[in-house]
C-alpha positions in Angstrom: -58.8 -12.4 -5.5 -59.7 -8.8 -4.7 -60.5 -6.4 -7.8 -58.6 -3.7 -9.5 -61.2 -2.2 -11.2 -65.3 -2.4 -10.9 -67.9 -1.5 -13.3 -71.3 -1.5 -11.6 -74.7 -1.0 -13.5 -72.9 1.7 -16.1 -75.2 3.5 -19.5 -73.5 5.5 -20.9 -76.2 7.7 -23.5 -75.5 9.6 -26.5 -78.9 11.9 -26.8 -81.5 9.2 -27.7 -78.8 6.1 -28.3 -77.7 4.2 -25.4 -74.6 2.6 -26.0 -73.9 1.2 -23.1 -77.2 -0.6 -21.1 -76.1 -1.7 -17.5 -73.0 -3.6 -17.8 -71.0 -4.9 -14.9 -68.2 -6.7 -14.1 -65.1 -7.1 -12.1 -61.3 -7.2 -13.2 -59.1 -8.9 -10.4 -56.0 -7.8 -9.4 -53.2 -9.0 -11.8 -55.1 -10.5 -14.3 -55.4 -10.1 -18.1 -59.2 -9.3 -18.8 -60.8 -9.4 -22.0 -63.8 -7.0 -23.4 -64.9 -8.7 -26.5 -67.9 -7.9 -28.8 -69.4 -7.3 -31.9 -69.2 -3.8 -34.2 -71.2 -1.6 -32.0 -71.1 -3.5 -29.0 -69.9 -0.7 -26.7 -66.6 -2.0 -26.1 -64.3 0.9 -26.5 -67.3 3.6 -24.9 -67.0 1.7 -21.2 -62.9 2.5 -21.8 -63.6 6.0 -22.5 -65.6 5.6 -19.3 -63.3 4.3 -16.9 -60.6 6.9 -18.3 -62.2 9.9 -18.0 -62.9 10.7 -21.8 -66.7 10.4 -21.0 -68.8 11.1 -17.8 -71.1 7.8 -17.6 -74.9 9.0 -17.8 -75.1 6.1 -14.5 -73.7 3.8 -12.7 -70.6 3.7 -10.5 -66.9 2.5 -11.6 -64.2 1.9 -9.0 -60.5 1.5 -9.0 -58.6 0.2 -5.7 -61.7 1.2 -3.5 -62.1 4.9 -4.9 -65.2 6.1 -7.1 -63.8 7.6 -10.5 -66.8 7.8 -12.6 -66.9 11.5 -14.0 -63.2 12.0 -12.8 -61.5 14.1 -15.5 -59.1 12.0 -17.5 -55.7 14.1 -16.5 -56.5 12.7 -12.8 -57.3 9.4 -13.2 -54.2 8.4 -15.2 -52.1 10.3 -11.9 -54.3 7.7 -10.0 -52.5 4.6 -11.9 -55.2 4.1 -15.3 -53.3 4.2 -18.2 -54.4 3.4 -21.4 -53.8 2.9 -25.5 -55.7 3.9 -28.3 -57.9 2.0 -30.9 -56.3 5.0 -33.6 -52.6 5.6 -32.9 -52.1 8.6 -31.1 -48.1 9.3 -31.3 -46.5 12.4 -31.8 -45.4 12.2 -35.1 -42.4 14.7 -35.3 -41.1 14.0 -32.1 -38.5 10.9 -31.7 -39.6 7.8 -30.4 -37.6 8.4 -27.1 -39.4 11.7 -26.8 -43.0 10.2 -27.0 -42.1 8.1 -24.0 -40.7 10.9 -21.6 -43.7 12.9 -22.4 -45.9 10.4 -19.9 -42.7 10.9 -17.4 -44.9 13.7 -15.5 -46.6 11.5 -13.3 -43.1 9.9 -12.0 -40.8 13.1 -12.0 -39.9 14.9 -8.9 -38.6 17.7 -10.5 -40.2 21.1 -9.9 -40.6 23.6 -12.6 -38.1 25.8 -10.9 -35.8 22.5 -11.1 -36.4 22.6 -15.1 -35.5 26.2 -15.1 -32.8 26.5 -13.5 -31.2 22.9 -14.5 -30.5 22.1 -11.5 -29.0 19.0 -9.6 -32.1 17.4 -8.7 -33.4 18.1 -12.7 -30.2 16.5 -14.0 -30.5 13.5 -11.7 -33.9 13.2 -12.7 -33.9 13.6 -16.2 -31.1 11.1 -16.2 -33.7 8.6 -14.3 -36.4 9.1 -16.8 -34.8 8.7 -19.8 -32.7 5.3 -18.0 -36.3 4.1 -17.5 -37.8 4.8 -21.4 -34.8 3.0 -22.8 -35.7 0.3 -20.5 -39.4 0.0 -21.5 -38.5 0.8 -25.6 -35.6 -2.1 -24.9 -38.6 -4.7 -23.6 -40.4 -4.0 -27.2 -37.1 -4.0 -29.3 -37.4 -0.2 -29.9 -33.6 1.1 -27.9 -32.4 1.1 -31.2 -34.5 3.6 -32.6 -34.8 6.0 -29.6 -33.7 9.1 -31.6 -35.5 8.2 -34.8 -38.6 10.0 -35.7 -41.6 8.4 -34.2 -43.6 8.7 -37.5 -41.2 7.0 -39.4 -41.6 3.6 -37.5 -43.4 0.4 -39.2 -47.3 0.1 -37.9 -46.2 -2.4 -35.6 -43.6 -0.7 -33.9 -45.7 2.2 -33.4 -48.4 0.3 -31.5 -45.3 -1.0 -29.3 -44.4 2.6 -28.8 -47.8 3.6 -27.6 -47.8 0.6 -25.1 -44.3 1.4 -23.7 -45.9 5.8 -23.3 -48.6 4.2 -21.8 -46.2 2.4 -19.4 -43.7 5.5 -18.6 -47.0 6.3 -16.6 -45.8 3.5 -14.4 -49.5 2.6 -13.9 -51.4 -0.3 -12.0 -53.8 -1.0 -14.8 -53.3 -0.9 -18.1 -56.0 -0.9 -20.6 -55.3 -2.4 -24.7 -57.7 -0.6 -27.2 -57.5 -3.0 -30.3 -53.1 -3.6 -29.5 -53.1 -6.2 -32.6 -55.2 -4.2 -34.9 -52.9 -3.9 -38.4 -50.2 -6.9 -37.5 -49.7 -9.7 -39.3 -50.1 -13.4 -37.7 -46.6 -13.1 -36.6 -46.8 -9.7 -34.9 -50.1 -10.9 -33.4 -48.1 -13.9 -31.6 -45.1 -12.0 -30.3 -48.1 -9.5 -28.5 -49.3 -12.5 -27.0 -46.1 -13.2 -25.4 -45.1 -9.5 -24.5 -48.4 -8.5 -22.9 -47.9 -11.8 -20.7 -44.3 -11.0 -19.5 -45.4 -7.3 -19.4 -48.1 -8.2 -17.2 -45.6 -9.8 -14.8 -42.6 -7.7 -15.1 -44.3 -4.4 -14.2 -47.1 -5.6 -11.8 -49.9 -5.2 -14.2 -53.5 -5.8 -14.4 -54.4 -5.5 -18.3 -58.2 -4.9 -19.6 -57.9 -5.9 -23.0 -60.1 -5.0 -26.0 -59.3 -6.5 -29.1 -61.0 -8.2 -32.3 -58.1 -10.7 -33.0 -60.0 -13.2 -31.8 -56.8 -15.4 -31.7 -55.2 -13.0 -28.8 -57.9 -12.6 -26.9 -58.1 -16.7 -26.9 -54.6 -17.1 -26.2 -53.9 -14.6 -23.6 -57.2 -13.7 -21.1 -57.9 -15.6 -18.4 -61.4 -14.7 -18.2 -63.5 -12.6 -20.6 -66.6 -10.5 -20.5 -68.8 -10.6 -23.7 -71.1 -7.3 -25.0 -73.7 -6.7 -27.6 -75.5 -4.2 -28.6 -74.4 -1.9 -25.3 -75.2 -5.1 -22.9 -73.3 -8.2 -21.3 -74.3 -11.5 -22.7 -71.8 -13.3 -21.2 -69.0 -13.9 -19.0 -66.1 -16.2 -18.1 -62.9 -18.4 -19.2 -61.8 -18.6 -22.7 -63.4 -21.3 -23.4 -66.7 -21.5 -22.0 -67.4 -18.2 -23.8 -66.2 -19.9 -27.1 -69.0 -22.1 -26.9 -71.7 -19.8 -25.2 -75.0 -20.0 -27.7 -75.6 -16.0 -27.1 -71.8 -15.2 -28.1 -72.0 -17.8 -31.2 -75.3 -15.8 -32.4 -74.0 -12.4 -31.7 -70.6 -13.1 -33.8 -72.5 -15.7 -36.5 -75.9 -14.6 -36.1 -79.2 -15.8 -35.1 -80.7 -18.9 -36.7 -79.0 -22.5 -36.5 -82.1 -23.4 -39.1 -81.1 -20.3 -41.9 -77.9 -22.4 -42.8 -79.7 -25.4 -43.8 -82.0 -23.6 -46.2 -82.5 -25.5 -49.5 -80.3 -24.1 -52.2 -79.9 -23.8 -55.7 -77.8 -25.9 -57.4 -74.8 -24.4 -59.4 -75.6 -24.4 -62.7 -73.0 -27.3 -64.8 -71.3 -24.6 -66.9 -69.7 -21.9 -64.7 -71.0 -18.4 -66.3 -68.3 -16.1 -66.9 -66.3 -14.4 -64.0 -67.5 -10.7 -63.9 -65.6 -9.5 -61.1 -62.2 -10.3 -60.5 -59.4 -9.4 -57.5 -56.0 -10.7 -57.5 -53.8 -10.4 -55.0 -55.3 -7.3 -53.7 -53.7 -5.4 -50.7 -55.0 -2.3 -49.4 -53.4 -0.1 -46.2 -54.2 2.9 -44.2 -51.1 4.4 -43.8 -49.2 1.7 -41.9 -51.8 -0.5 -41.3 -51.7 -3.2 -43.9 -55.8 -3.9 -43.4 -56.2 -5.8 -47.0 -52.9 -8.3 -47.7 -52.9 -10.0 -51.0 -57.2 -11.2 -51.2 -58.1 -13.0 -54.4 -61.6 -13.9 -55.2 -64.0 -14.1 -58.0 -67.9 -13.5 -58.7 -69.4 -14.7 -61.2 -72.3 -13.7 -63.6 -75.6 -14.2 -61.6 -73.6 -15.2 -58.2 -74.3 -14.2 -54.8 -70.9 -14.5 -53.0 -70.6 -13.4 -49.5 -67.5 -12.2 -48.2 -67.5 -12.7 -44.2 -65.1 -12.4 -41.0 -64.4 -11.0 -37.8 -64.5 -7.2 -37.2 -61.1 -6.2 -38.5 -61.0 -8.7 -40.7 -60.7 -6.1 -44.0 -64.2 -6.9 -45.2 -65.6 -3.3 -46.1 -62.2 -2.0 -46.8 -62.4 -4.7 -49.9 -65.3 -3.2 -50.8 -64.0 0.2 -50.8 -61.1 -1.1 -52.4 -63.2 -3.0 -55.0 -65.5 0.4 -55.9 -62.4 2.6 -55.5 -63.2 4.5 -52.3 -59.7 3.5 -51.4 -56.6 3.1 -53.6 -55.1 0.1 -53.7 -51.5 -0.7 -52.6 -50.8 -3.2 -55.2 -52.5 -6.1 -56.8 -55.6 -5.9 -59.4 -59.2 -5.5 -59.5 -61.1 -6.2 -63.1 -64.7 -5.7 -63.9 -65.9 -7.1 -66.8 -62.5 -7.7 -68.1 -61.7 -4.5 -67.7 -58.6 -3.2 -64.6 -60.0 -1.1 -62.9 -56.9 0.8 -62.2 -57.0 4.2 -63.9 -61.0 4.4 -63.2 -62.2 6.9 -61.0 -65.5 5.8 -58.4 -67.9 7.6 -60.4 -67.3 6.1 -63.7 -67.9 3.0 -61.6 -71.5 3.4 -61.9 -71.8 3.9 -65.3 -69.5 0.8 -65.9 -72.8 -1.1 -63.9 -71.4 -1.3 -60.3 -73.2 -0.1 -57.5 -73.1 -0.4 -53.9 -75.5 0.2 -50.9 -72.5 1.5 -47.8 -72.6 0.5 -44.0 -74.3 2.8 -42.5 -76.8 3.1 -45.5 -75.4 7.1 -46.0 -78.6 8.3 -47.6 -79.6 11.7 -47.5 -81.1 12.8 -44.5 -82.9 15.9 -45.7 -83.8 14.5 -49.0 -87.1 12.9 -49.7 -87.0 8.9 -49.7 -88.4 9.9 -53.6 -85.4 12.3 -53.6 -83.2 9.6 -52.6 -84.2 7.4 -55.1 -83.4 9.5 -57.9 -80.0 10.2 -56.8 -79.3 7.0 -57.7 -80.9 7.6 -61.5 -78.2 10.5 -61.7 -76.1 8.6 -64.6 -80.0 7.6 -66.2 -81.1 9.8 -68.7 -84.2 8.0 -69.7 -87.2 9.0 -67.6 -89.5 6.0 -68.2 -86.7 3.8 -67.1 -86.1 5.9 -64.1 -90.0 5.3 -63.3 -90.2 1.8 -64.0 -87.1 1.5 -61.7 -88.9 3.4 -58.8 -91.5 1.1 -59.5 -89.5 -1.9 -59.2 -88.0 -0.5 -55.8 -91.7 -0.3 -54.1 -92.4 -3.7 -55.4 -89.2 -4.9 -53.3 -89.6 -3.0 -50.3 -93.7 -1.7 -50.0 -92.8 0.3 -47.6 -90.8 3.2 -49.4 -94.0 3.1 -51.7 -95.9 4.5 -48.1 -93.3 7.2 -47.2 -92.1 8.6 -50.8 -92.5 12.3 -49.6 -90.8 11.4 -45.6 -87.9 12.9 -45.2 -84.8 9.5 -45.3 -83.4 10.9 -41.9 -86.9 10.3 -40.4 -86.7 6.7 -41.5 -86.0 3.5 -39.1 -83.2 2.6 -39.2 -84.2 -1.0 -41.2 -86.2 1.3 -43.5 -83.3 3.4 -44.3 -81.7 0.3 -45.2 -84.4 -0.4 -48.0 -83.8 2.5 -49.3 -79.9 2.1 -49.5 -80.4 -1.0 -51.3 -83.0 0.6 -53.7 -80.9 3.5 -54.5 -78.1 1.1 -55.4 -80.3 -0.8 -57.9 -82.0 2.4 -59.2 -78.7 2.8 -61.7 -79.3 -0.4 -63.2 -76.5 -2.3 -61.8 -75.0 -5.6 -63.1 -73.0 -5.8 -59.5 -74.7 -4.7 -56.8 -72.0 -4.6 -54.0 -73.9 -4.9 -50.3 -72.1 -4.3 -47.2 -73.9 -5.2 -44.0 -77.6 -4.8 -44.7 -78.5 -6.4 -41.3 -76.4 -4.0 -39.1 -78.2 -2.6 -36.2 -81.9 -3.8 -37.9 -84.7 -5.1 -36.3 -85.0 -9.1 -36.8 -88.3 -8.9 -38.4 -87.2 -6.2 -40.9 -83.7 -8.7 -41.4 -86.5 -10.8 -42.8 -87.6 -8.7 -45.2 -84.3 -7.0 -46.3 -83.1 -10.9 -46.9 -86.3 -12.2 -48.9 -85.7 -9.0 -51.4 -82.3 -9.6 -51.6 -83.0 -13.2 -52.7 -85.6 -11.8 -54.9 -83.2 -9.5 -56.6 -80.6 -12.5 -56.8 -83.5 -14.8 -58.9 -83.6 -12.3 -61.2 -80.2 -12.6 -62.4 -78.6 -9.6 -60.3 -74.9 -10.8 -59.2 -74.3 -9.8 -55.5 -71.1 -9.3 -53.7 -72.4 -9.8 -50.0 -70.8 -8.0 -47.1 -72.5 -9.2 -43.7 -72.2 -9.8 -40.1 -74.7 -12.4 -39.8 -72.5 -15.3 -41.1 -75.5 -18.0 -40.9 -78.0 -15.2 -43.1 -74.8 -14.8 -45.5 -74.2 -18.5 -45.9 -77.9 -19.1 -46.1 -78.2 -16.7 -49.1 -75.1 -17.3 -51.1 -73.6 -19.9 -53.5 -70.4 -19.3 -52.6 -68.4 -17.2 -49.6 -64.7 -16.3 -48.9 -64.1 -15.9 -44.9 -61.3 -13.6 -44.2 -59.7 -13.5 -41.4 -56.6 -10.1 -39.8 -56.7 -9.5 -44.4 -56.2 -12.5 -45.7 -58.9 -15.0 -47.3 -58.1 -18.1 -45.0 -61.4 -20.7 -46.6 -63.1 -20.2 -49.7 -65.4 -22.5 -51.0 -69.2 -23.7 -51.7 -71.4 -21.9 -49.2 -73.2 -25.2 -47.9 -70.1 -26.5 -47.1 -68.9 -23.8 -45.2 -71.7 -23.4 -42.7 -70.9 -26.6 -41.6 -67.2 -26.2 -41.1 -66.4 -25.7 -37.9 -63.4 -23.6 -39.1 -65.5 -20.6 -39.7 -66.5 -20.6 -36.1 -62.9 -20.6 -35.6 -62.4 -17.6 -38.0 -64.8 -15.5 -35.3 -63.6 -16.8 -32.2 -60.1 -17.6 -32.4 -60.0 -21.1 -32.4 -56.8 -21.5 -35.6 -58.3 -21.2 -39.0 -54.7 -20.8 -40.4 -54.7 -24.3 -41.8 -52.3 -23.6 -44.4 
């Protein structure tokens, strides 16, 4: 089968980051192709590639036959490349018929004069184009809101709507940035079956990016694997399921760290001092958080894990009231946390190191540190707390007086974590410590972390290594599109075979 599209030896380089390192493959003709990977795998940057948004640094990509790399975006959706967006881009105000005629450039034959002048040849066409919109908006069950306001359609409707603009383009490839992200199990299903039967209906070949591990499973015939801005593998559904480099880039490295001797739970449970019920959190329409209840108890490590998307960090947010909540309850210490603002949260004893880290670049790493003393009045404590942070992590004890924007990146994560703990925190709230970290410094970051744990710390753990995570906590929740799908004793998780499922789509919803 001949190709539609080739990618051949692309980088794509941000100043000093390379995002994308060499990746090739080849989408044939009429297939549905999925590009899968990890936060930070490069995904969506090769679809900015091949539509224009970004000239590649290297490497050549070809549609039909014809070099595009570096073509400006306006030219190579008139070549037949149309595309969606991970972030909705609708026109808000206009009607939901109106967003679809506004791709009906590409197809019109109507001149401007034709426009002006209304003529024959306008009316017939205009007729033509808005025949065909009601076509495509009838195919997603949208003809009945054609003259409602685009804004005021459900999140799931809207991503229809963007998928039936992106078709008014009448393209020859189609490319799905993240199509299921926001929709319940449901919604997820009926996409299956609609971007088969739109495959076949209008001729399509479909590149598919997507988290929902689920979809991907269900409707790709053959799938191409990044990490870290390079291909680690490549081929049917479910060879990649089982490929070794995909399991560790989606569970992380280390069949052994899941074995690791634990602790056992103590015979009296201690008290709970975090508590979430029913929680559901949503960014405008997209219901990312949908009714998560869980529990951490005093002197607890409980990790939290998932899928990208699966509304990990936006508990956390949630949790430490970055982001309101749409209903349900958080309590901390038996107290709701419903009327308390973020700040009081520190004072309250909750702290939390972010992804990303979000220290301060042009602050000392000493600097830094006593940031996170701002609620501490008492100077010796403050010391003694500094001291305590150079005991965990040496390191910051050699570079007090760097600047924390000249850190690595795995040393900027030290100091994160130290900051957090400089308030005297009886939750310390951790999301993603390993992210984008050198293995050996993983180490490190995870011995401290088990060192701070021993002490009587409790941890709420946030992290994309799912073996590390299970390794280090008692207990875990595994979350899967919002919605805590196994909960249980950490040991017994890492050998379920459903949390594999939970990353790569195998059917964890087992009631």
């Amino acid at each position: 089968m001949s190709a539609a599209l080739s990618v051949s030896d692309l980088e794509m380089h941000f100043g000093g980051l390379r995002a994308v390192a060499g990746v090739s493959f080849e989408v044939p003709e009429k297939s549905i192709f999925g590009l899968i990977g990890p936060n930070g795998a490069g995904k969506t940057t090769v679809f900015n590639c091949v539509t224009g948004v970004y000239a590649p640094t290297r490497g050549t990509i070809t549609f039909q036959g014809k070099p595009i790399a570096g073509v400006p975006a306006w030219k190579i959706a008139d070549l037949g490349i149309a595309r969606t967006f991970q972030n909705i881009r609708l026109f808000g105000q206009m009607s939901v018929i109106e967003n679809v005629l506004v791709a009906s450039h590409r197809v019109t034959r109507a001149s401007l004069f034709d426009v002006i002048g209304r003529t024959l040849r306008y009316v017939d066409d205009d007729r033509a184009m808005r025949a065909k919109a009601m076509e495509l908006l009838a195919f997603f069950g949208l003809d009945d809101n054609a003259d409602q306001v685009a804004s005021s359609l459900p999140y799931g409707d809207q991503r229809r709507l963007e998928i039936a603009r992106a078709l008014m383009l009448d393209p020859k490839v189609l490319l799905l940035d993240e199509p299921a992200a926001g929709l319940n199990s449901a919604e997820a299903r009926v996409l299956e079956g609609q971007i088969r039967t739109l495959r076949d209906r209008f001729d399509l070949t479909v590149l598919l990016v997507e988290h929902n591990m689920q979809v991907v499973m269900g409707v790709c015939e053959e799938i191409h694997v990044m990490d870290r801005g390079e291909t680690i593998a490549h081929g049917a559904p479910a060879a990649v399921q089982k490929d070794p480099k995909v399991l560790e880039a989606y569970l992380g490295a280390g069949h052994d760290a899941i074995t690791a001797p634990r602790e056992a739970a103590p015979e009296q449970p201690a008290e709970v001092l975090l508590e979430v019920s029913d929680l559901r959190v949503a960014y405008g329409g997209i219901q990312a958080v949908k009714g998560i209840s869980l529990e951490v108890r005093r002197g607890e490590l409980v990790a939290l894990i998932g899928a990208n998307g699966a509304g990990k960090t936006t508990t956390l947010k949630a949790i430490s009231r970055m982001l309101p909540m749409k209903s349900g309850s958080v309590r901390f210490a038996g107290k709701d946390l419903a009327r308390v603002e973020a700040h009081e949260l520190v004072e309250m004893g909750v702290a939390m190191a972010p992804e990303g880290r979000a220290i301060f670049p042009n602050l000392t790493v000493r600097e830094n540190l006593e940031m996170g003393a701002y609620t501490v009045s008492d100077r010796g404590a403050i010391r003694a707390r500094m001291d305590e942070a150079v005991g965990l992590f040496p390191r910051l004890g050699e570079r007090m007086q760097q600047l924390g924007g000249t850190l690595s990146g795995g040393e900027q994560q030290m100091l994160a974590i130290a900051r957090a703990l400089m308030s005297g925190p009886k939750l310390l709230m951790l999301d993603e410590p390993s992210l984008g970290i050198a293995p050996v410094l993983v180490d490190q970051i995870f011995e401290a972390i088990d060192r701070i744990r021993r002490k009587g710390l409790t941890i709420l753990l946030v992290e994309q290594n799912t073996r590390r995570a299970l390794a280090a906590a008692q207990r875990a929740y595994v979350l899967v599109t919002g919605e805590v799908v196994l909960s249980g004793d950490a040991a017994t998780l890492a050998s379920d075979p459903r949390v594999q499922g939970a990353y790569l789509g195998e059917g964890v919803h087992l009631g």
